[in-house]
N, C-alpha and C positions, 0 to 999 in steps of 0.2 A: 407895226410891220418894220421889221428891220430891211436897211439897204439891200443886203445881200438877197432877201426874202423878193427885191419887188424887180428882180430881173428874170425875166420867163426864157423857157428853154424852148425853142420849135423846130419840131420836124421839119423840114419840104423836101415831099418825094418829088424827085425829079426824075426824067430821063435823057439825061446828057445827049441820046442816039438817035431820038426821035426825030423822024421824017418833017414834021409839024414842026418846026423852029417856033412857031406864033406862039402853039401851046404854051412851052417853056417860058416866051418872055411875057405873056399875060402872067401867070403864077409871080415870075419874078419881081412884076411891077405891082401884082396886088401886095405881096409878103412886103416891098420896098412901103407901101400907103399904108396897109397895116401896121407896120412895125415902125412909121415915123414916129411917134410920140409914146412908143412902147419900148422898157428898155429890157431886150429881146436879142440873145445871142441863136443864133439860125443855123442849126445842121441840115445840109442838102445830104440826102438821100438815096443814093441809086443801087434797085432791087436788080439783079442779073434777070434780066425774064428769060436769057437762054436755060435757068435750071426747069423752068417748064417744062420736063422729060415730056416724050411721046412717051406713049406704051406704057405708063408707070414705072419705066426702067429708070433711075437716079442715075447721071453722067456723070461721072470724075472731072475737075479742071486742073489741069495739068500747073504747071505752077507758075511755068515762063508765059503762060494763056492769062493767067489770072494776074500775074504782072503788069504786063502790056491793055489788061483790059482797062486796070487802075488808070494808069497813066495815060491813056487816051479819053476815058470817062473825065478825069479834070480839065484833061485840055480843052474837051468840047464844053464841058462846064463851065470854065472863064471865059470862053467865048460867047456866052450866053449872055453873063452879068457883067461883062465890058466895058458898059455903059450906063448898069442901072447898079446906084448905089445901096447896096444893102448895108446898114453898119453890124457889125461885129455878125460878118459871114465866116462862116469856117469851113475850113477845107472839105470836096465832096468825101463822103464816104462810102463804099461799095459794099454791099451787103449778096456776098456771093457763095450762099451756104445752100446746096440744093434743095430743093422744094416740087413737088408733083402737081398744086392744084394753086389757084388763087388762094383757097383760104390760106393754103400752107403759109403762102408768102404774103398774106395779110397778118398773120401771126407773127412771123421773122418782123416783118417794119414797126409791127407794134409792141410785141418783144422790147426791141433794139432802144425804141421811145421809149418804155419803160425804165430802162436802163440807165439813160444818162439824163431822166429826170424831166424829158419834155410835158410839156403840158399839153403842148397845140401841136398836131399835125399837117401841113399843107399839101394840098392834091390838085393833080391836074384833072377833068373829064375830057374825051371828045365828044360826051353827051352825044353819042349812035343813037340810031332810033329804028324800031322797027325789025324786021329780019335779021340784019345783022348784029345788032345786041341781044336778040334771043340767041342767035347758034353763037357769040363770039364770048357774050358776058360781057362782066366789065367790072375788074381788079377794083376801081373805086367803088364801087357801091357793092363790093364785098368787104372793104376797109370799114364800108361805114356800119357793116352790120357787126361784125367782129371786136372793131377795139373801142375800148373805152377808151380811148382819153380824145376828147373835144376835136372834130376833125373838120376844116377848111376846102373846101371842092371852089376851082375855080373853072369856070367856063370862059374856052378861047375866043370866046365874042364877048365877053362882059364889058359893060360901058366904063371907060379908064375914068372918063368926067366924075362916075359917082365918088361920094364920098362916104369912104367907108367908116368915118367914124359915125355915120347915121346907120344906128343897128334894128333893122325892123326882126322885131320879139314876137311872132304867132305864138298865140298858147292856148291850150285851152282848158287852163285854171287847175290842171292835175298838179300832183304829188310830183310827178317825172318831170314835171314842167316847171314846176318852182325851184327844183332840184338846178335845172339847168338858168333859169333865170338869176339865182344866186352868184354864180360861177358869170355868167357874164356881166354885173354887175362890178363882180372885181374888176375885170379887165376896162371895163366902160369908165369906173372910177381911176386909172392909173391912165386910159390914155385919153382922156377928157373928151370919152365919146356920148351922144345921145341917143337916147334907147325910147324907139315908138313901141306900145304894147298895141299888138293887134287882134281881135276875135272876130272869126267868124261865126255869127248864127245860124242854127241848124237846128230842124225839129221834123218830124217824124210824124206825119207827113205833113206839108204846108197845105192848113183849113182852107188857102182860096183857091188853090191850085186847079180846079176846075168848076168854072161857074154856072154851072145847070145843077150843084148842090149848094145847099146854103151853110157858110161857115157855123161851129159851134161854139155859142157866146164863150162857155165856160173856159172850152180851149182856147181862145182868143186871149183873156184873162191870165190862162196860162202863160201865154208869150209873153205879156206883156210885162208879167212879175218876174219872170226867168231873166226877161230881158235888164229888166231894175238890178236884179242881182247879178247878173255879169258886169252891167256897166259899175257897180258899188264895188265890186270886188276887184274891177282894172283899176279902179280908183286907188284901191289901197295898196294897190302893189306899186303903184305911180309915188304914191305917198312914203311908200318904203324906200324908190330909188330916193329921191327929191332930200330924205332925210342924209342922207349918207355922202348928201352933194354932187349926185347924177343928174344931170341934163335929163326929163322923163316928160311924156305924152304919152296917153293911148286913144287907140283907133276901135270902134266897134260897127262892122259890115250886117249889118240891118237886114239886108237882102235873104228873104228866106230862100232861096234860089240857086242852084251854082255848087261849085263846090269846094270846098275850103283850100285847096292848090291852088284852084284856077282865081281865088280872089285875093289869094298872097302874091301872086304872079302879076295883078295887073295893080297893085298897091304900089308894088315895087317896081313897077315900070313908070310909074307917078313920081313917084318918093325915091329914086337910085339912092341904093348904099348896101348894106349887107346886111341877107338875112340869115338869124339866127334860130336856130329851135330844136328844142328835143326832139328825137327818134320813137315811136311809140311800137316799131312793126315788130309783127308777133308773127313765128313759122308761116301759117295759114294766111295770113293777110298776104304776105310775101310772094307768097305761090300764087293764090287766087284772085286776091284783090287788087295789091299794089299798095301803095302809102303814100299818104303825103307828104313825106321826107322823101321818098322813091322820085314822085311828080316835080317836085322841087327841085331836085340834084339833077333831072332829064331836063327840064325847061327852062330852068331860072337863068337869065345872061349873067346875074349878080354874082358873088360868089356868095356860097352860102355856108353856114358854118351850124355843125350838127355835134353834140353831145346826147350819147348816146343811155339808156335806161341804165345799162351795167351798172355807170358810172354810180347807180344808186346806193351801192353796199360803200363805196371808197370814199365819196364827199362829204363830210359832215357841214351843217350848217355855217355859213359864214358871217350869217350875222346875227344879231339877237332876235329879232323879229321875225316868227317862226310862224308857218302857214298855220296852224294850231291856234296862235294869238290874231294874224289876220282872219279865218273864221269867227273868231270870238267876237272879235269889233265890228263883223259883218254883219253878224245874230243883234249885237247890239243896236249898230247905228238903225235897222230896219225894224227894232222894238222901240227905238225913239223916234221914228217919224211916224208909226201906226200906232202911238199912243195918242 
């Protein structure tokens, strides 16, 4: 890896105008504790939310408007990071090209990212809940469905104490999952962080769940093998990081019970620090179900950082040791202990 290669480009949307002061300086101070031991130049970000036209009508900005909007967007901008050191911050930039919908203007910021090369996004949530994120939505978790490139949600309660170079890793052993486990592996390598792998167990339906029937041996058998192979296969991915000189642990949630949000939510209220994980939501799930990337991004105090499926066609492998070769040693290790 050449020098030039090991300085990462990042987003943070920001809104210079927002009513919330807190919002902005939680972002500020996670991107400040993220970016300590990352060498990381940081374009701030600010999307006009006035081209949000009513009526689908697209509004002109006059030119002395768009001047003055500049130039007041910075001011309120240094007033923000004041006192919270970011190194190699760059001037805000405004991004005031009209747009009619959230997606639009999820496309302009990730656009713009694509453009000068970022890799990482940073976002604010006010994590709404309830009635008014059905009728109001919410710009971030249209960001997160849209762009591919690795994106950062921080929530304005997030505990400051954690430490975010402890990266709790959910996954559950896919292809989308190893895809993003890769990719954070770099970053965990360059800023000497530690990555917990975590899985939840989950089966369809739990045999004891109701005791006026008797469980069925055979399924029980089931679990219990299933269970072997997951815990063997967090192993090797732990073995993967370990090699490459990452700090690695993993965590596996036994409890057939619960559901796999709600028990990355109380890991990480255990454990503070940032959690990571692939995006898996598909149209249908989104509408009717919900995700747990969805659950995460609404709840989590932590900040949480999501790389998205897209990203599948653009990343090629980073390193040698290819889920293909981890299967293989999977197959094996469990033909040499049942010999």
């Amino acid at each position: 890896m050449t020098e030039k290669s090991k300085v990462k480009i990042m987003v943070w949307a920001v809104d210079p105008f927002a009513t919330d002061s807190q919002l902005q300086r939680s972002a500020a101070l996670a991107i400040q504790a993220f970016t300590r031991n990352l060498p990381a130049h940081v374009v701030p970000v600010y999307l006009f939310m006035g081209n949000l036209a009513p009526l689908e009508v697209g509004l002109g900005i006059p030119k002395d408007f768009e001047l003055n909007l500049r130039k007041d967007a910075q001011k309120r901008f240094s007033a923000i990071v004041k006192r919270i050191k970011i190194p190699h911050l760059k001037p805000l930039h405004v991004i005031s090209d009209p747009f009619l919908t959230h997606r639009e203007g999820a496309d302009l910021l990730t656009n713009y990212s694509k453009k000068i090369g970022a890799e990482i996004i940073f976002a604010s949530t006010h994590a709404k809940r309830g009635v008014r994120r059905l009728f109001t939505g919410s710009f971030v978790e249209t960001l997160t469905l849209r762009s591919d490139i690795p994106l950062i949600v921080v929530n304005p309660s997030w505990n400051r104490t954690a430490d975010l170079k402890n990266i709790i890793f959910p996954t559950d052993f896919s292809d989308e999952s190893r895809e993003a486990y890769d990719r954070i592996l770099e970053i965990a390598k360059t800023s000497g962080s530690k990555i917990t792998i975590f899985h939840k167990l989950s089966f369809y339906p739990s045999p004891v769940f109701d005791l006026a029937f008797s469980a069925y041996p055979q399924y029980q058998h089931i679990i219990k093998e299933e269970t072997e192979v997951r815990k063997e296969n967090a192993a090797l991915w732990v073995k993967d990081a370990v090699s490459r000189g990452i700090s690695a642990a993993y965590v596996l949630d036994e409890k057939l019970t619960g559901s796999a949000a709600t028990a990355i939510l109380e890991f990480a209220k255990k454990n503070p620090g940032m959690i990571a994980l692939a995006s898996h939501s598909g149209p249908l799930e989104i509408i009717f179900l919900g995700s747990t990337t969805r659950q995460i991004l609404r709840n989590s105090t932590h900040p949480v950082w999501v790389i998205h499926p897209a990203m599948r066609r653009e990343i090629k492998p980073l390193y040698s040791i290819t889920q293909k070769e981890l299967n293989e040693d999977l197959i094996e290790h469990r033909r040499k202990r049942s010999a």
